[in-house]
N, C-alpha and C positions, 0 to 999 in steps of 0.2 A: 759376666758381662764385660763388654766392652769397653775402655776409656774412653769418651771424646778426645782426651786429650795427653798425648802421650809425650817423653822426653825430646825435646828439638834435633841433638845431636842423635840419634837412633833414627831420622824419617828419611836419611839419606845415604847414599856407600857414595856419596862422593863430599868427600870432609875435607872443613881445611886441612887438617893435619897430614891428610894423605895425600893432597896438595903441594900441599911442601917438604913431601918427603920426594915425591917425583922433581921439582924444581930441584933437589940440593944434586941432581945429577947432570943439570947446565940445560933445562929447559926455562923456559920461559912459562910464568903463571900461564897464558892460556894455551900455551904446547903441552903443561902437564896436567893442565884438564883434563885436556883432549887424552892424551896417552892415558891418564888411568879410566876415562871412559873404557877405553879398548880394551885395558890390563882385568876392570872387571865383568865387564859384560861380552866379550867375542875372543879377544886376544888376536884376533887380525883384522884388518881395515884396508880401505883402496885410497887410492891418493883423492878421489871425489869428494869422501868424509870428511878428510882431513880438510880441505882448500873450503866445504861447506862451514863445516865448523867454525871456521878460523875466517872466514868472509872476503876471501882472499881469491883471485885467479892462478890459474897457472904459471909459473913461471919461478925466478931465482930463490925467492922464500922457501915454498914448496922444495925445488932440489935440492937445497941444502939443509932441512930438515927432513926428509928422507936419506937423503945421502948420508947423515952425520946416524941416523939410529943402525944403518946398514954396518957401516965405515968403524963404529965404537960396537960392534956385537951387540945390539940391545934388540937388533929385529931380523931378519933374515927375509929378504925379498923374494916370492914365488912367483914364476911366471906359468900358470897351466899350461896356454897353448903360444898361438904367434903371440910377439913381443906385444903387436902394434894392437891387441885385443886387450890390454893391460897387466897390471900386474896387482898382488896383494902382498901385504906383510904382514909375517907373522912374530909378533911382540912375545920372544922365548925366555929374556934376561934374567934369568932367579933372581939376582939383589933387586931387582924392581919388583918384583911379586914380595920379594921378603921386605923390603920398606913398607908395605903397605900392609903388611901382618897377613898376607895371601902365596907362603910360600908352596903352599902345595894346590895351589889353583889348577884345575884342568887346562884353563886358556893357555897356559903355556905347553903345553904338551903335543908336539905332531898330531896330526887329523887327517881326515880324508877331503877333496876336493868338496865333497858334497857338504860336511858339516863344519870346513871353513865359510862358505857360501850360505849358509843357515845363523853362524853367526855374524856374521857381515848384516841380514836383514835386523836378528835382535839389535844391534849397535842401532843400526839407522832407526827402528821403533821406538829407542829409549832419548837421543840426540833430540830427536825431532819433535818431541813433545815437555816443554816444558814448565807444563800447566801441574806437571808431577814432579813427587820428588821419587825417586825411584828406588831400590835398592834390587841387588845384582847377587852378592855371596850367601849361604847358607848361613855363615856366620850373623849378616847383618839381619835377617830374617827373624831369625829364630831369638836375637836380642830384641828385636821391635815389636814383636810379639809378646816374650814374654812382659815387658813392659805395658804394653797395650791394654792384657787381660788381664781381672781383679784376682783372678785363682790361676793355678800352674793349667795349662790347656794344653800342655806337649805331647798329650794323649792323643790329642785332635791333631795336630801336624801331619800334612802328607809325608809319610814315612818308608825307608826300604829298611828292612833291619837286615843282619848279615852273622852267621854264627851264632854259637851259644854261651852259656853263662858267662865265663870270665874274658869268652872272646869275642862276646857280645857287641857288634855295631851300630849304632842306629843314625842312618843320614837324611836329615830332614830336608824338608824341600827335594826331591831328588830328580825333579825334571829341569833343574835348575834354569829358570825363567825369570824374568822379572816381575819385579811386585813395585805396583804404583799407587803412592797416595797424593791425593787431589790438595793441591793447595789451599784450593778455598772451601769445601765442603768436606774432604777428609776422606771420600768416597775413593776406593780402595779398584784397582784396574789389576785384574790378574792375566797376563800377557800370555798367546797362546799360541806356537806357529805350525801352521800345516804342513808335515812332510811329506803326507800320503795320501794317493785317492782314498782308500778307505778308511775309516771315522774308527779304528781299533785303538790306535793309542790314545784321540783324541778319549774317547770313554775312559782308557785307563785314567788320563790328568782328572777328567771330572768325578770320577767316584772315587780317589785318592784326598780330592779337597773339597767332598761336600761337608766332613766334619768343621773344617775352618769356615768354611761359607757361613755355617750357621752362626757361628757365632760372630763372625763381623759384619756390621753394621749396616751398610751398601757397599756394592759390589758391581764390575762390571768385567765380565772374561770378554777380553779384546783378542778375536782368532783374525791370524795374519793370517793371508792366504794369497800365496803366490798366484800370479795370471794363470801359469799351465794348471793349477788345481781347482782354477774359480767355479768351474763346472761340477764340482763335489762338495760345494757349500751345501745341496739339500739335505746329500749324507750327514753330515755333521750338525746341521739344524736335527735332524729326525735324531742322533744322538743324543742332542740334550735332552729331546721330550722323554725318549728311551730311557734315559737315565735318572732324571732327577725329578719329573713328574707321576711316573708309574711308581705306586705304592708298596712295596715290598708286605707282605701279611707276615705274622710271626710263621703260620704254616707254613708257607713260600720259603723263611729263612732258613725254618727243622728241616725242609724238605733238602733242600741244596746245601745246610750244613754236611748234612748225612749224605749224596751223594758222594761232596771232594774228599768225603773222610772215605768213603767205601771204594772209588777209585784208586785209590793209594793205599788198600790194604789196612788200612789205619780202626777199622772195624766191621764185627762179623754181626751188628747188631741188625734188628729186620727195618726196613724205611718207617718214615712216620704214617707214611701212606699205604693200605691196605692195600697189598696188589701190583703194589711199585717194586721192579727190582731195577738194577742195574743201566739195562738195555734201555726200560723204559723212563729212567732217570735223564740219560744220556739225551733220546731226543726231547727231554722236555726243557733242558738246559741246553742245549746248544744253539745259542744265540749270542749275537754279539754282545749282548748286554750283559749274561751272565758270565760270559767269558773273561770280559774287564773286571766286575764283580769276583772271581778266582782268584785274578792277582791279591784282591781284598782279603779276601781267605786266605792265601798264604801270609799274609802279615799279620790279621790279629782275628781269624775265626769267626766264628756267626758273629761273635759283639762287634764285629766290624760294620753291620749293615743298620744299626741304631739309627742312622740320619734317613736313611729309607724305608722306615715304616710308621712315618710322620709326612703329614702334609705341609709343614715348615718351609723348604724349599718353594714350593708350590706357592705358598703364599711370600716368600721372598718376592718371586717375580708378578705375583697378582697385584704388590704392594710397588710394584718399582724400587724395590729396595735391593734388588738381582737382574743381571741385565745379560743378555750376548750380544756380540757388536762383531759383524763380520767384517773386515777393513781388508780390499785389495792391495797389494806390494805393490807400488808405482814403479820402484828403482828397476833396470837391469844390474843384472852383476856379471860383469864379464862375458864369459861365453857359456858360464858356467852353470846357470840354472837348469837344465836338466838333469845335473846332479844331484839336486836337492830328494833326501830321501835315501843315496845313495850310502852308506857307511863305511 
C-alpha cells in the first residue's frame, strides 16, 4: 500500500539545499531557481523562460544574466538558424550538475536540434504549473517512492536493465519524464510528450508503468502534444484502451511467452496452442500492442504482464482514480518545431 503521507523533503528535486548550492556561484535566489529548474528538467532554455520566470521584460537584467552564464562557461549559446529567429542555451558546467549531486545528468551532454526543443516544452510543462511539486531525476524518483510504499516495490518501477550478473544495470524511470504530486490532494501527474505520429512509444511508457499505476493511489498521465501532432491524439487515445483495458488471459501470456522465446531460438518446445507454429504466431502478435508488450518481455518475461490480466486498471479509471488528459503545447519554439521527434 501506499502512504498518504510521505517525507516533505522527498516531494520535490528542487530543495533548498540545491538552491543554495547554485547561489554560492553568484546568482541570485531566484536566478538559481530558475537555473536548477533547467540543470534538472531540460538543460537548455530560451531567453522567453527565463524573463517569464523571473516576471521581468526584456532588456539589461536579461542581457546580463545571459551574458554573465555565456561570458563565466556555465552555458553555451546555440543559434539553430537566423539570429533574429532566437536563440537557446545550453546549461553544460559539470561543477553545477556536481553541486547538485547530478554529476552525470544527461542535460548536460550535447543533443540534437530536435531533443533540445523537446526539452524546452518539459521545462515550460513543469515552470507553469505550480499546483505540483514535481520531481525530475531518477535519483529523486526512486527515493520518493521507496518512501511512499509500506514494502520495497522496486520490482514495480519502470525499469531498463542493462548486462549481466556482476555487470548488472538496472535504471529506473527510464523515459526520464516528470512526476508530479498535487499539493492539495497528493494526486500523482505523470507527464507524457508526444514526439510522434504514431502511439508506438507512447504504449511502450504505458505498459512500462502499469505496475506503478497500480499501486499508487490517483493518477493522472498528462500527454503533451505538440500543434503539428494534435491530429494523432485518436491514435494515442485508441492506445490506451489498447493497452490497459484489454485483459490479457494467462493463455494469451503462455501463448506470446512461447512465441518471443521461439523467435529467438530460445526454445524447441511445441506452442501451448494446438496447431500454432511460428508463422502463425507471428500474425496473431503483430500488433502494436503486442509489440510494446516485447519490450516488456525483454525485461522481466511472461511475469511481466501480471497488471494485465486483472481488471484493476480498468477500474482505476471506472473509479476516477486514473485519468488521461490530453493538453495542447501553446508555446512556439523557435523555428524549431518540426524537429521534434528528430534525434
Amino acid at each position: 500500500m501506499m502512504k498518504f503521507f510521505t517525507r516533505p523533503d522527498l516531494h520535490d528535486s528542487i530543495r533548498p539545499e540545491r538552491i543554495k548550492a547554485v547561489m554560492d556561484f553568484g546568482f541570485s535566489e531566484p536566478q538559481a531557481r530558475f537555473l536548477l529548474h533547467v540543470l534538472i528538467y531540460s538543460g537548455v532554455f530560451i531567453e522567453r523562460q527565463y524573463r517569464s520566470f523571473m516576471g521581468i521584460k526584456h532588456g539589461q537584467k536579461t542581457k546580463d544574466f545571459l551574458g554573465n552564464l555565456v561570458r563565466r562557461g556555465y552555458a553555451t549559446a546555440i543559434t539553430p538558424g537566423k539570429l533574429h529567429q532566437g536563440r537557446l542555451f545550453h546549461v553544460q558546467y559539470k561543477p553545477l550538475y556536481e553541486a547538485i549531486g547530478e554529476a552525470n545528468n544527461r542535460n548536460r551532454r550535447p543533443a540534437s536540434a530536435g531533443r533540445f526543443v523537446e526539452r524546452l516544452m518539459i521545462l515550460d510543462a513543469v515552470v507553469a504549473d505550480p499546483n505540483h511539486w514535481w520531481l525530475g531525476t531518477e535519483r529523486d524518483k526512486v527515493a520518493y517512492f521507496d518512501d511512499a510504499f509500506e514494502k520495497d516495490r522496486r520490482l514495480f518501477y519502470p525499469k531498463l536493465t542493462f548486462g549481466e550478473g556482476q555487470q548488472k544495470t538496472v535504471r529506473y524511470f527510464p523515459d526520464k519524464l516528470p512526476i508530479g504530486i498535487a499539493k492539495e490532494d497528493r494526486r500523482h501527474v505523470f507527464i507524457y510528450l508526444v514526439t510522434r505520429r504514431a502511439p508506438s512509444d507512447f504504449r511502450v511508457f504505458l505498459a512500462r508503468h502499469a505496475d506503478l499505476l497500480l499501486g499508487v493511489d490517483e493518477w493522472t498521465i498528462r500527454v503533451l502534444v505538440p500543434r503539428r501532432f494534435w491530429n494523432a491524439v485518436a491514435l494515442h487515445r485508441f492506445a490506451v484502451r489498447d493497452t490497459y483495458l484489454k485483459r490479457l488471459t494467462p493463455h494469451d501470456v503462455e501463448e506470446f511467452d512461447w512465441f518471443c522465446r521461439a523467435r529467438r531460438g530460445q526454445t524447441t518446445e511445441p506452442a501451448p496452442t494446438w496447431g500454432m507454429d511460428l508463422a502463425k504466431a507471428r500474425r496473431k502478435f503483430d500488433s502494436g500492442r503486442f509489440r510494446a508488450m516485447e519490450r516488456l518481455w525483454e525485461q522481466g518475461g511472461k511475469f511481466a504482464f501480471c497488471s494485465f490480466q486483472t481488471d484493476l486498471l480498468l477500474e482505476k479509471f471506472r473509479l476516477k482514480r486514473g485519468a488521461i488528459r490530453f493538453v495542447l503545447i501553446p508555446h512556439q519554439y523557435l523555428q524549431l518545431t518540426p524537429l521534434i521527434g528528430v534525434a
